[in-house]
C-alpha positions as CSV (number, residue, x, y, z in Angstrom):
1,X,102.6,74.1,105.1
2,X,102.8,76.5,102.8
3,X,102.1,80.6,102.6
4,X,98.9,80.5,100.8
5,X,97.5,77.5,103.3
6,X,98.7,79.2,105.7
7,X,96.3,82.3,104.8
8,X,93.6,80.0,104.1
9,X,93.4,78.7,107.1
10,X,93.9,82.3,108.9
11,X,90.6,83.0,107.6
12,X,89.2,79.5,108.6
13,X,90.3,79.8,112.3
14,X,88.7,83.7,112.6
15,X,85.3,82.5,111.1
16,X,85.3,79.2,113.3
17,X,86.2,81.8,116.2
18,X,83.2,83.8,115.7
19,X,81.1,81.8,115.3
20,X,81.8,80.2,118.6
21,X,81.5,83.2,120.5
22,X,78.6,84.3,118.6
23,X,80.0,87.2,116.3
24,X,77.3,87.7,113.4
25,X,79.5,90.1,111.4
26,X,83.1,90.4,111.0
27,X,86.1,92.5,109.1
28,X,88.7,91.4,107.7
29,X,91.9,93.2,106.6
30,X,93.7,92.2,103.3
31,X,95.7,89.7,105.8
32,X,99.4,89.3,104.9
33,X,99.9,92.0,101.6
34,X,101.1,94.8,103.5
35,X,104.4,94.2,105.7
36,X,104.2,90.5,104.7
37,X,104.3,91.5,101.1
38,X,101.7,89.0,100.0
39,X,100.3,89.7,96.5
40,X,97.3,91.1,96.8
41,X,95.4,89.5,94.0
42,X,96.4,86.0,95.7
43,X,95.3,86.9,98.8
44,X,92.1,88.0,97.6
45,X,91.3,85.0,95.9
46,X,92.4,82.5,99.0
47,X,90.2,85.1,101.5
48,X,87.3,85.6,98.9
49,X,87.3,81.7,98.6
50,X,87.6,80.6,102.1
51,X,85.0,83.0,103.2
52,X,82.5,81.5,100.4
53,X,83.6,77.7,101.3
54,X,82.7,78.6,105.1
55,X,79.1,80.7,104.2
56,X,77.9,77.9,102.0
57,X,78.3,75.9,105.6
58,X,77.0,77.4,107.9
59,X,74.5,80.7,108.0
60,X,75.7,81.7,111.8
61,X,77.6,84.7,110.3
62,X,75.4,86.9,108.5
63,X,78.3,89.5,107.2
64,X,81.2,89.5,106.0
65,X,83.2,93.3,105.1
66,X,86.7,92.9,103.7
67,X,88.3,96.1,104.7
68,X,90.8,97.4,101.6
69,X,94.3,99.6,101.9
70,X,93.9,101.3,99.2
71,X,91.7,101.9,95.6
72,X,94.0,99.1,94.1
73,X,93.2,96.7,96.3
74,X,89.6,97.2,96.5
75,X,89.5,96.8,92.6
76,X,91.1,93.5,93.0
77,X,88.5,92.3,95.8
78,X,86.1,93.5,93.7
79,X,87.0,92.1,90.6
80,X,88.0,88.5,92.7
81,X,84.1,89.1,94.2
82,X,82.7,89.8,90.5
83,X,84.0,86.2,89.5
């Protein structure tokens, strides 16, 4: 399996998580782009996606806050998010 699956499905496993213990909001860090190295704009666009896939499921979680590192990074969630 590869990196960006692997992501996807880090994302996946937290919201399934929740859900199951009954979390109705939850944060997420830009997971993998800092140590990891993961570019940023990728990640946004596998978390961004996986989140939407998942919400368009099920309406147990009622928000979602992606947490950013820095003004760079928010611009690129935000720009992923504008899409």
């Amino acid at each position: 399996m590869g990196e960006a699956e692997l992501l996807r499905d880090c994302y996946k496993n937290s919201l399934n998580l929740a859900e199951k213990n009954g979390v109705r909001t939850i944060a997420f860090p830009s997971i993998s782009t800092g140590a990891y190295g993961f570019p940023v704009d990728r990640a946004a666009k596998i978390a961004i996606s996986a989140v939407r896939c998942h919400l368009t499921r099920s309406n147990k979680i009622e928000k979602v806050v992606f947490v950013c590192f820095s003004q760079s990074d928010y611009d690129t969630y935000a720009k992923v998010l504008a899409e």
